[in-house]
Steps between C-alpha positions, in 0.01 A plus 500: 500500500371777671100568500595788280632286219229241531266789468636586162525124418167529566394765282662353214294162547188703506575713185535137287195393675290817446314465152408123691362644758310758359380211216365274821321797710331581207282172536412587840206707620618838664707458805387822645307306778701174540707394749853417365806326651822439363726207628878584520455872395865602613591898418123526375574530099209373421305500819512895452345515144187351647432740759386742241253215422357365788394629862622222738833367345695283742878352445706313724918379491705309723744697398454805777776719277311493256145600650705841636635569231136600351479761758161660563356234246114583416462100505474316814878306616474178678845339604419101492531199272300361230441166637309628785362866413311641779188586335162446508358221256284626199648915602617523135410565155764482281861309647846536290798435508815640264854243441393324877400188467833342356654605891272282643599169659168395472252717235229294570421573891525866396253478150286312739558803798382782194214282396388492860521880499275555192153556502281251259575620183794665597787521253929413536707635292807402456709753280867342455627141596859451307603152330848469590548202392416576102678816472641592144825601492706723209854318474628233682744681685209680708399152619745568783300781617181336454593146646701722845125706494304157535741350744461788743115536436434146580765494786321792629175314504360567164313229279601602163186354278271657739392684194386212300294335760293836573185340357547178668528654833204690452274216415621289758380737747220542352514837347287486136754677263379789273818555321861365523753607264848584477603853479770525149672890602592401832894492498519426141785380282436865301638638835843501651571434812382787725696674779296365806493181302913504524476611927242191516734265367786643708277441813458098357866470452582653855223224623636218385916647563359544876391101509797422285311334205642853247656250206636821336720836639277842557767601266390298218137627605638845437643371178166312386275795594742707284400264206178605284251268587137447495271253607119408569314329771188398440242667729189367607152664621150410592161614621251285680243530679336289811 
């Protein structure tokens, strides 16, 4: 998709996320003097929101599209990858990161890259991490969706119970976790399917039709997403601090 879809992708993740966020900042001192950093802040959804916050916030994307898209951001764009962010160690107060960490090939160079970043007592948080792999589904005939949507997410690199080994993850990098949690509105089975929700999944089926592992027709994807359905991934979050 075009960064102009992802961008209202985006925006949809970080309305379900919002009351969570808000809930976590709240336990932080003010962040009008910190340093913050997001890893992987694409269009700048959320990146933006904490410019009104904070002096010196920093994101950075591989994804180059994405970083122009924001335009004359009031944040600072970097265009590199987490494994190897090019920033000086202990620059940051607060890191976070927003549905990232499940792209990662391997999360645990890049938790270990933020916690390098943070100052002692510095804080991650980590707002949304997905569990693929337990997702709750309405009727059986939406499986199809839901088993194509897994298919393509881990053949596009995804580890689908990211989500459930947030805390994990954090402790094994040594993080000391203040709260982890799971975060019940996010994509809910009180809410159909959504509109960027139905262009994501034709973007997963087109993935997998391109390396010739589509099982089903995009006309029965038509069909399916024609079908009331809803369905509910469990969505993890954290904050921890160094």
């Amino acid at each position: 998709m075009p960064a102009a879809d992802w961008h209202l992708r985006y925006q949809e993740q970080a309305q379900w996320t919002k009351p969570l966020r808000r809930y976590l900042l709240g336990k932080l001192p003010s962040l009008t003097n910190w340093s913050v950093l997001e890893f992987g802040c694409g269009t700048g959804v959320i990146l933006q929101d904490f410019t009104t916050l904070s002096e010196m916030v920093v994101g950075f994307d591989r994804d180059l599209d994405a970083l122009l898209f924001q335009g004359s951001s009031k944040a600072s764009l970097v265009n590199a990858d987490a494994e190897n962010p090019p920033f000086q160690d202990k620059a940051f107060d607060l890191v976070f990161c927003h549905y990232f960490l499940l792209w990662l090939e391997d999360p645990v160079t890049v938790i270990k890259a933020a916690k390098r970043l943070l100052k002692p007592g510095g804080y991650l948080a980590v707002f949304a991490e997905p569990d693929y792999a337990s997702r709750q589904i309405s009727t059986e005939t939406i499986n199809k969706l839901a088993e194509l949507q897994n298919r393509s997410l881990a053949a596009q690199g995804v580890y689908l119970k990211t989500g459930r080994q947030l805390g994990k993850l954090l402790t094994d990098c040594g993080f000391t976790l203040v709260e982890l949690g799971t975060i019940k509105e996010a994509s809910g089975l009180s809410q159909s399917l959504t509109e960027s929700e139905k262009n994501v999944l034709h973007v997963d089926w087109e993935f997998l039709h391109r390396i010739r592992e589509a099982k089903i027709t995009k006309e029965e994807v038509e069909s399916l997403l024609l079908t009331p359905m809803r369905w509910y991934v469990p969505t993890y979050y954290a904050l921890a601090q160094v």
